[in-house]
C-alpha positions as a printed NumPy array, in Angstrom:
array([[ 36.079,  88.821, 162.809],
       [ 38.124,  86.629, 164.567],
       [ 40.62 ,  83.878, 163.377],
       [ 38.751,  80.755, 163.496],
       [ 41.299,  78.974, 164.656],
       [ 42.055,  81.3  , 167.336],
       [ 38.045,  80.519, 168.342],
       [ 38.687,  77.03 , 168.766],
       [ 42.006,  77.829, 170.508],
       [ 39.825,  79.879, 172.793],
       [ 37.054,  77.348, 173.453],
       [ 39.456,  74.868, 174.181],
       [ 40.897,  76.882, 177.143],
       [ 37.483,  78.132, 178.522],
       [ 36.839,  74.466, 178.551],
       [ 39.603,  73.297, 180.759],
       [ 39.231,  76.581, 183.036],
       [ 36.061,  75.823, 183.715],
       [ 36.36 ,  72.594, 184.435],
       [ 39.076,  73.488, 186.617],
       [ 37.379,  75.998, 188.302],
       [ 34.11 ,  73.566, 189.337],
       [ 36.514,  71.034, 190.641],
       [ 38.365,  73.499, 192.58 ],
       [ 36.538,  76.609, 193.612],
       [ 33.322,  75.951, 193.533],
       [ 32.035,  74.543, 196.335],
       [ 27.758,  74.921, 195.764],
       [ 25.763,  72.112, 197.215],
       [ 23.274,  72.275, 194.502],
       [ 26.455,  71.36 , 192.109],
       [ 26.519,  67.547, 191.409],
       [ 28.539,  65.678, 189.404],
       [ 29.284,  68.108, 186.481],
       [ 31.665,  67.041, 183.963],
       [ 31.918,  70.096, 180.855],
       [ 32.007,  68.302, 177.495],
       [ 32.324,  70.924, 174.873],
       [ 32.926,  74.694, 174.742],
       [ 32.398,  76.474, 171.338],
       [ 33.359,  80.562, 171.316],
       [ 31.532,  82.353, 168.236],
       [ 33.436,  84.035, 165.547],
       [ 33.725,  87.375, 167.249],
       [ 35.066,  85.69 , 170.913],
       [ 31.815,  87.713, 172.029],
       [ 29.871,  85.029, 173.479],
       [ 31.289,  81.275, 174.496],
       [ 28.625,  78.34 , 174.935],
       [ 29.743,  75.242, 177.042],
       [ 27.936,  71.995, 177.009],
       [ 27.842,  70.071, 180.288],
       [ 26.585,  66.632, 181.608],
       [ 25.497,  65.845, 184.893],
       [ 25.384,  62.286, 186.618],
       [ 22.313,  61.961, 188.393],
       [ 18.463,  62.238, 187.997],
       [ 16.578,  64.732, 186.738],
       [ 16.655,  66.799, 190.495],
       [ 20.304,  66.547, 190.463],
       [ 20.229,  68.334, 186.936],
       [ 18.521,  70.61 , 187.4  ],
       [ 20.132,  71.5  , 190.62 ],
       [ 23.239,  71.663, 188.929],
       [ 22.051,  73.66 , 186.046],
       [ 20.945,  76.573, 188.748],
       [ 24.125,  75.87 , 190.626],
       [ 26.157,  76.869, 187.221],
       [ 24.041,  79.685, 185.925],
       [ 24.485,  81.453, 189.407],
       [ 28.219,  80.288, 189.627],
       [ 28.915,  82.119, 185.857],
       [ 29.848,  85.666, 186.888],
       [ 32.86 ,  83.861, 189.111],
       [ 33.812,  81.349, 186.112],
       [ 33.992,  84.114, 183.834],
       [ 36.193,  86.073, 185.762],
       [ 38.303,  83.418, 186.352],
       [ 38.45 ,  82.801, 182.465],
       [ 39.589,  86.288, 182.209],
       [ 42.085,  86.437, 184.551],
       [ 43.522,  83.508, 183.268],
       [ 43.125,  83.996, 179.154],
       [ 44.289,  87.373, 179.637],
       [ 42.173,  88.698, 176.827],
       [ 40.536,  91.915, 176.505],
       [ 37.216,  91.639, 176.175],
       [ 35.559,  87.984, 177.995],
       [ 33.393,  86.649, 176.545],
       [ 29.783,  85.72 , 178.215],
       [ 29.496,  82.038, 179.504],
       [ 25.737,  80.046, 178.706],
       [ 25.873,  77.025, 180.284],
       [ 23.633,  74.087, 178.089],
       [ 22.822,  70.052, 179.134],
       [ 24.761,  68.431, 176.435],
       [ 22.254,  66.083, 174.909],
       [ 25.091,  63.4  , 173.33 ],
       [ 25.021,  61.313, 176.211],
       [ 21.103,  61.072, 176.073],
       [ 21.357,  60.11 , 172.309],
       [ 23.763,  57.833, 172.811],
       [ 21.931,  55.95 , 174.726],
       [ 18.97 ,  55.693, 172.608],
       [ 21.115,  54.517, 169.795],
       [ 22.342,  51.89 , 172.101],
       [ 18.94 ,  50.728, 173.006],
       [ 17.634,  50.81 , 169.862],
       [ 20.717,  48.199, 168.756],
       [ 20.091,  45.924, 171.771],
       [ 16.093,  45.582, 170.489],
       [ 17.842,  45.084, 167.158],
       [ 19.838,  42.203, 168.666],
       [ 17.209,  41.117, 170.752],
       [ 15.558,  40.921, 167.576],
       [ 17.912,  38.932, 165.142],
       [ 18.548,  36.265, 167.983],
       [ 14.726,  35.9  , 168.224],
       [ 14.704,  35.112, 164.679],
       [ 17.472,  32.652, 164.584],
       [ 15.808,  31.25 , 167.131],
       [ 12.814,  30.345, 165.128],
       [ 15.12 ,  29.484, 162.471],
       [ 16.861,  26.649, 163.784],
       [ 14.453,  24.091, 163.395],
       [ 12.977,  25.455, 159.969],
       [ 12.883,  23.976, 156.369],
       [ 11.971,  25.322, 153.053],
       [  8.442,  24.967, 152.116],
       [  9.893,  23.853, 148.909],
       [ 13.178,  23.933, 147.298],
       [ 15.884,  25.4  , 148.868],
       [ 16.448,  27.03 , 145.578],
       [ 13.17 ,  28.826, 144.264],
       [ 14.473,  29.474, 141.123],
       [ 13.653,  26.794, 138.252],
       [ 16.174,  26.17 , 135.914],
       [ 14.871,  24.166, 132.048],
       [ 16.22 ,  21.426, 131.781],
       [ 18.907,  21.623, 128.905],
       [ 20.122,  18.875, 127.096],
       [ 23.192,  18.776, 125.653],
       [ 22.202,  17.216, 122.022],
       [ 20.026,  19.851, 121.549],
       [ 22.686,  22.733, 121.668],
       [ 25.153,  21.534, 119.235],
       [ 21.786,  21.115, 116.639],
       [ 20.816,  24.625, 117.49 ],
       [ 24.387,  25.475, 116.605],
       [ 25.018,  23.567, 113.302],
       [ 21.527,  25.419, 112.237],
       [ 23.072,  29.132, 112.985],
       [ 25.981,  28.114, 111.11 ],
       [ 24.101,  27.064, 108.339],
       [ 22.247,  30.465, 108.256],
       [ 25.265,  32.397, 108.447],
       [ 27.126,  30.624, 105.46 ],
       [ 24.329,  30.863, 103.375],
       [ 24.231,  34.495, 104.225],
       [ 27.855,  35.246, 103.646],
       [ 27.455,  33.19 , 100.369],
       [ 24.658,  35.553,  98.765],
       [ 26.714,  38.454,  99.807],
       [ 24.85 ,  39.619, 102.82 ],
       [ 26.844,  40.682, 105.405],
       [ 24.438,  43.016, 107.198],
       [ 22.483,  40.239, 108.68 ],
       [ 19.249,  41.089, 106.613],
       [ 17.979,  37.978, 104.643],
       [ 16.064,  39.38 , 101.819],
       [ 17.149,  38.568,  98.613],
       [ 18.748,  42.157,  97.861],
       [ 22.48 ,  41.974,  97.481],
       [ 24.537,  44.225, 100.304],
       [ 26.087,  47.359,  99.463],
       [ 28.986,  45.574,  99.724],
       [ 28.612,  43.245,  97.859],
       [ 26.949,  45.378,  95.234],
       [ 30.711,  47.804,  95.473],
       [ 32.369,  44.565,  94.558],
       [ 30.415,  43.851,  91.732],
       [ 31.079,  46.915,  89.845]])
């Protein structure tokens, strides 16, 4: 097994010499425009996969994709000559598929914003059916409070003053209250 950063080392050059190369030497008809995203080299620097794109319509691509798979014995030649490693590893050429995805994404989000404008549209002129706040609050009024409050009080005292300071109101004293007594 191989470093793995010595792989990614590796994939990195394969990338640029094979984008060099297909600017350069390459001179195929078939061969459109062919820009190499990505190169990834497995573990063992046994086998190298590099992603390409390819501007054009679906005849271009797959003209292209014939031009590189018969132009791979001269790019991997030229990768070995110019890595200068021992053993070269075998070039498979592969349609990178980010582009495609990418623009999916993007016109999904321009539905989306198609979408939300549409709405906002049809908001503009819109009122609530009712209240602009659904949500009911009770009235409260403010004389009613500070009775509610004398009351608690009341309870409380006349707890603390039978000895009950568990909150139970049965006529038992509290343990506490019992301890004291003794």
């Amino acid at each position: 097994m191989a470093d793995p950063a010595r792989a990614r080392r590796l994939a990195v050059r394969i990338r640029q010499i094979v984008s060099a190369t297909i600017e350069m030497q390459i001179k195929d008809p078939r061969l459109g425009m062919v820009t190499i995203t990505d190169a990834r080299v497995t573990s063992d620097l046994r086998e190298a996969t590099v992603f390409y794109t390819v501007y054009g319509n679906d005849n271009e691509i797959e003209d292209s994709a014939r031009a590189l798979a018969s132009a791979t014995g001269v790019l991997r030649s030229t990768v070995g000559k110019q890595t200068g490693i021992k053993f070269v590893p075998t070039l498979t050429f592969i349609a990178d598929i980010v582009p495609d995805t990418a623009r999916e994404l993007e016109q999904a989000l321009e539905r989306a914003r198609y979408a939300d404008a549409e709405l906002a549209r049809a908001r503009e002129g819109a009122q609530y059916a009712g209240e602009a706040d659904p949500y009911r609050k009770p009235a409260v009024d403010e004389d009613d409070e500070d009775d509610d409050l004398e009351d608690d009080d009341a309870e409380v005292a006349a707890e603390v003053g039978a000895g009950r300071t568990d909150g139970f109101g049965d006529e038992r004293p509290s343990a506490t209250a019992q301890r004291s007594a003794s």
